[in-house]
C-alpha positions as CSV (number, residue, x, y, z in Angstrom):
1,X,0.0,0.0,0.0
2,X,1.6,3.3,-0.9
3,X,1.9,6.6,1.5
4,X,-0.9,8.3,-0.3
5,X,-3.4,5.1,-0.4
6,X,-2.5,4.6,3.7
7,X,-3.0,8.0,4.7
8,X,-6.6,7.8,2.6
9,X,-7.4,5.1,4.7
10,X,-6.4,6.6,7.9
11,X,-8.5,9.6,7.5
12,X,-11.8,7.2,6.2
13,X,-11.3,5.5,9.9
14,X,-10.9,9.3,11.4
15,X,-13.9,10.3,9.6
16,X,-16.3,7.1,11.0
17,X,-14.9,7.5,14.5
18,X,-16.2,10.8,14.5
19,X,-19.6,9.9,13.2
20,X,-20.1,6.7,15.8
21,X,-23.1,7.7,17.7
22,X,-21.8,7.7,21.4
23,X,-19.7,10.3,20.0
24,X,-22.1,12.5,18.7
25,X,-24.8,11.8,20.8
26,X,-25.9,15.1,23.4
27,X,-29.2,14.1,25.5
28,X,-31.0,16.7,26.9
29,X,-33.6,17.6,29.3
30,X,-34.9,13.9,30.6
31,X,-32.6,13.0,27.7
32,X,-29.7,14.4,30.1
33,X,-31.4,13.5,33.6
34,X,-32.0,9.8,32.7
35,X,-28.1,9.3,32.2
36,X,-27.3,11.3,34.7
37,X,-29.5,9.2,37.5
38,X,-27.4,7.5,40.2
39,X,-30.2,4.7,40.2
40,X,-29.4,1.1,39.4
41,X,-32.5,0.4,37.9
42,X,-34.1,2.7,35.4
43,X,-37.2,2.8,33.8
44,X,-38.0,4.9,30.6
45,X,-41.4,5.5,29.8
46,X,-43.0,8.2,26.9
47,X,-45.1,8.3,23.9
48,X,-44.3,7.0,20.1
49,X,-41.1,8.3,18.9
50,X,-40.4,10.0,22.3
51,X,-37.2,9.2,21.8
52,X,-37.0,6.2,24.8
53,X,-35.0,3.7,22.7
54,X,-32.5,6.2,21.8
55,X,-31.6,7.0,25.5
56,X,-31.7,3.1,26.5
57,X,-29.7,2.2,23.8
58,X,-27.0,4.6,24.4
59,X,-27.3,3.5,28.0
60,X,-26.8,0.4,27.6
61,X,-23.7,1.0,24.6
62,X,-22.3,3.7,27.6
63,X,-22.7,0.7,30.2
64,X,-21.1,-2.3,28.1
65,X,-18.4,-0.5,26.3
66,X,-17.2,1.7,29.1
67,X,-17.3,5.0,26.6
68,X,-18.5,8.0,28.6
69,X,-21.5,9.7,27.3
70,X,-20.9,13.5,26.7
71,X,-23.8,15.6,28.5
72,X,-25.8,18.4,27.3
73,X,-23.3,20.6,29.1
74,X,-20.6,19.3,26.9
75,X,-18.9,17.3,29.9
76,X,-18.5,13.7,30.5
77,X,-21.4,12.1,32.8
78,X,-19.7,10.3,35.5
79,X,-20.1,6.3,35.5
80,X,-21.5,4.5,38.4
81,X,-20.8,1.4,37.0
82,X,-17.7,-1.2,36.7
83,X,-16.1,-0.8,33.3
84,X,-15.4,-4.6,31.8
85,X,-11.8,-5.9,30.7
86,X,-10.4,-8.1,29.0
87,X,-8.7,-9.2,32.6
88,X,-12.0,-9.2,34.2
89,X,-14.7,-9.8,31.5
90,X,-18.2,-8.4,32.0
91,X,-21.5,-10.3,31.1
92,X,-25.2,-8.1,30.1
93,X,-28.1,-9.6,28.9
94,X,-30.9,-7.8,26.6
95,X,-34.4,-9.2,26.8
96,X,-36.7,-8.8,23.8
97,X,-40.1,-9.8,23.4
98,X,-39.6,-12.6,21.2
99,X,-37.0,-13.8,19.1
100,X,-38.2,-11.2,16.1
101,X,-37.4,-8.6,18.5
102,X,-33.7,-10.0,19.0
103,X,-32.7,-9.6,15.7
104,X,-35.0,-7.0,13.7
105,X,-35.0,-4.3,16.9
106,X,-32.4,-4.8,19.4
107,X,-29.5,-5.9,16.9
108,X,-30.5,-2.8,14.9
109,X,-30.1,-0.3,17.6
110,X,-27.0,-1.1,19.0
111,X,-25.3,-2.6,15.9
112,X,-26.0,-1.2,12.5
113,X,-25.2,2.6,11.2
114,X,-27.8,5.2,12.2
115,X,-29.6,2.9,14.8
116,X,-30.8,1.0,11.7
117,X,-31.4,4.4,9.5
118,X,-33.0,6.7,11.9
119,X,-29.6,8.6,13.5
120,X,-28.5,11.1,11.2
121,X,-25.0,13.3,12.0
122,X,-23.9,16.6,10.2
123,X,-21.4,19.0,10.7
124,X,-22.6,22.5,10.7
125,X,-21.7,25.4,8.0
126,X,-18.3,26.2,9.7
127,X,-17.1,22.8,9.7
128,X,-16.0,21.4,13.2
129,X,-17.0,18.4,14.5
130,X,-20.1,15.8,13.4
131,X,-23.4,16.2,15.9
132,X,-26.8,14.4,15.6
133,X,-29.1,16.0,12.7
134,X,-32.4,17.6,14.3
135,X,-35.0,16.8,11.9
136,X,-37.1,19.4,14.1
137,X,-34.0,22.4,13.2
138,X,-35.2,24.1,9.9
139,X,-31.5,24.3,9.0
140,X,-30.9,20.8,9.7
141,X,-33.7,19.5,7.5
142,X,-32.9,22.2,4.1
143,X,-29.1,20.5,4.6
144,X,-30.5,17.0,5.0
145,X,-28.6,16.3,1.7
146,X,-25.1,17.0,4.0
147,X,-25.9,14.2,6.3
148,X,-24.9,11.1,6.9
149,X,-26.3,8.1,9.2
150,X,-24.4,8.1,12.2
151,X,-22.0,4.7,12.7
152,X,-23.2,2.3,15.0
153,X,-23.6,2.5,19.1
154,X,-21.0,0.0,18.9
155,X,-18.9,0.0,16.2
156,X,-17.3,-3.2,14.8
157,X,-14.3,-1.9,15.7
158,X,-15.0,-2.9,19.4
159,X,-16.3,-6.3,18.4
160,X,-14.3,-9.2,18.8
161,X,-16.8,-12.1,17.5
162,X,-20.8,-12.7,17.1
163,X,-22.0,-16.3,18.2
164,X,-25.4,-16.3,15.3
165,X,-28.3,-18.5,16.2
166,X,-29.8,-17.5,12.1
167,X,-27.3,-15.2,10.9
168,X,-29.7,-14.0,7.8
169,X,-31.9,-12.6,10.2
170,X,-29.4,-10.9,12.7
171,X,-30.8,-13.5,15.5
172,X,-27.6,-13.6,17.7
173,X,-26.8,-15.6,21.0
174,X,-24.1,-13.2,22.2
175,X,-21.5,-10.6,20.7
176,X,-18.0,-10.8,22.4
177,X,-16.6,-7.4,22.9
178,X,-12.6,-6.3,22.7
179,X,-12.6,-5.4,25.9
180,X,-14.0,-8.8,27.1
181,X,-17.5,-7.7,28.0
182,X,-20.6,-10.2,26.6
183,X,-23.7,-9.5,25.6
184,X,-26.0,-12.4,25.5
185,X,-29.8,-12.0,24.2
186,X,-32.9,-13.4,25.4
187,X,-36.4,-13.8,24.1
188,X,-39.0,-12.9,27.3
189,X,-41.2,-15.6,25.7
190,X,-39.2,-18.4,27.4
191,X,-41.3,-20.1,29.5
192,X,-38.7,-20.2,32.4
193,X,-35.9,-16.9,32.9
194,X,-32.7,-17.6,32.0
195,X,-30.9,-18.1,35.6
196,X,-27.4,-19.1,36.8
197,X,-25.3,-15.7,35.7
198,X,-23.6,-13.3,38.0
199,X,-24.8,-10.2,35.5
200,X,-23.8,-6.9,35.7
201,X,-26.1,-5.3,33.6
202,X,-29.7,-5.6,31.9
203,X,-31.7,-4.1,29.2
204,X,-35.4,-4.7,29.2
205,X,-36.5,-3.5,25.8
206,X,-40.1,-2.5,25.6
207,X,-42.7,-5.1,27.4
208,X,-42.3,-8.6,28.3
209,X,-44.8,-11.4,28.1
210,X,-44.2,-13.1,31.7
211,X,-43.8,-10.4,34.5
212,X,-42.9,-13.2,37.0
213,X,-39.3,-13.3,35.3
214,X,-38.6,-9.8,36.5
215,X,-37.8,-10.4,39.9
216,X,-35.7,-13.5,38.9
217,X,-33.4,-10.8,36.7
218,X,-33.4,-8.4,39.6
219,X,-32.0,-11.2,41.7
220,X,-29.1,-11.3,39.1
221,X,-27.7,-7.8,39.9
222,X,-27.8,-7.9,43.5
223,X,-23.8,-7.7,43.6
């Protein structure tokens, strides 16, 4: 590879960096207050396109990948929770409704560009650095043509290895992270909840179909 050819490829991987969407990513209001909570178990509740799997999924990419997420404020929101290495390896579960949910919802949010095509980044006039496009900013929308979907919560550049149940479909068993963390997904149609795992972190997403499972995942994060 020559000088020129490198150096081209170098700035192409500066370039996605700066579009991966914990980067870009500025909640606000209860955007801002939700990450900000020192609880240990959060709930996020609002109407259609409120915005709620935005924040969860950036919780949850903040929570397994150890990246900070930057505050409305501009400033790093302090962590409350262990960071995983590949020394001493993490494990989260996500729980989905059904298996569907797995791989057309939860796989798209945290692992394909733009959250699956909704996340949009641009820089503005000036230049400077990428930020999420506001479809609700005039601005944004008459230089919609100067976006680009943001890369994905977690990038594959922090991906070690995906175990597929039915790859065609994006219906995984568990991603392996670089810095040792594992993500392992569940279906909340399962007639019995998966037990057995000290886990340090879990993502409901949306509802589940047997309640009586929740206290059972409680009891996995008592530690």
């Amino acid at each position: 590879m020559s000088r020129t050819d490198r150096f081209a490829e170098l700035a192409q991987e500066a370039d996605k960096r700066a579009r991966e969407a914990l980067v870009c990513y500025r909640p606000f209001g209860n955007q801002d207050a939700t990450h900000r909570s020192g609880a240990y178990e959060k709930v996020i509740i609002g109407g259609k396109r409120a915005g709620k799997s935005v924040v969860a999924a950036h919780e949850f990419g903040s929570l397994v990948t150890g990246q900070q997420i930057i505050g409305a404020d501009g400033t790093p929101i302090p962590r409350i929770h262990p960071v995983s290495t590949p020394t001493d390896p993490l494990i989260y579960w996500m729980i989905g409704w059904d298996l569907k949910h797995i791989g057309q919802t939860l796989h798209k949010l945290l692992f394909q560009p733009g959250m699956g095509g909704t996340l949009r980044v641009i820089q503005d006039k000036d230049g400077g650095p990428y930020r999420i496009w506001n479809r609700a900013n005039p601005d944004d929308m008459a230089r919609k043509a100067k976006s680009k979907l943001a890369e994905p919560i977690i990038p594959e550049r922090l991906i070690k290895r995906f175990v597929w149940d039915a790859n065609a479909s994006n219906l995984f068993e568990f991603v392996e992270l670089v810095n040792g963390a594992k993500i392992y997904a569940y279906p909340s149609s399962a007639r019995n909840p998966k037990q057995g795992d000290a886990v340090s972190g879990i993502w409901v997403d949306e509802d589940i179909q047997f309640y009586s499972h929740l206290s059972e995942w409680q009891d996995r994060l008592t530690d």
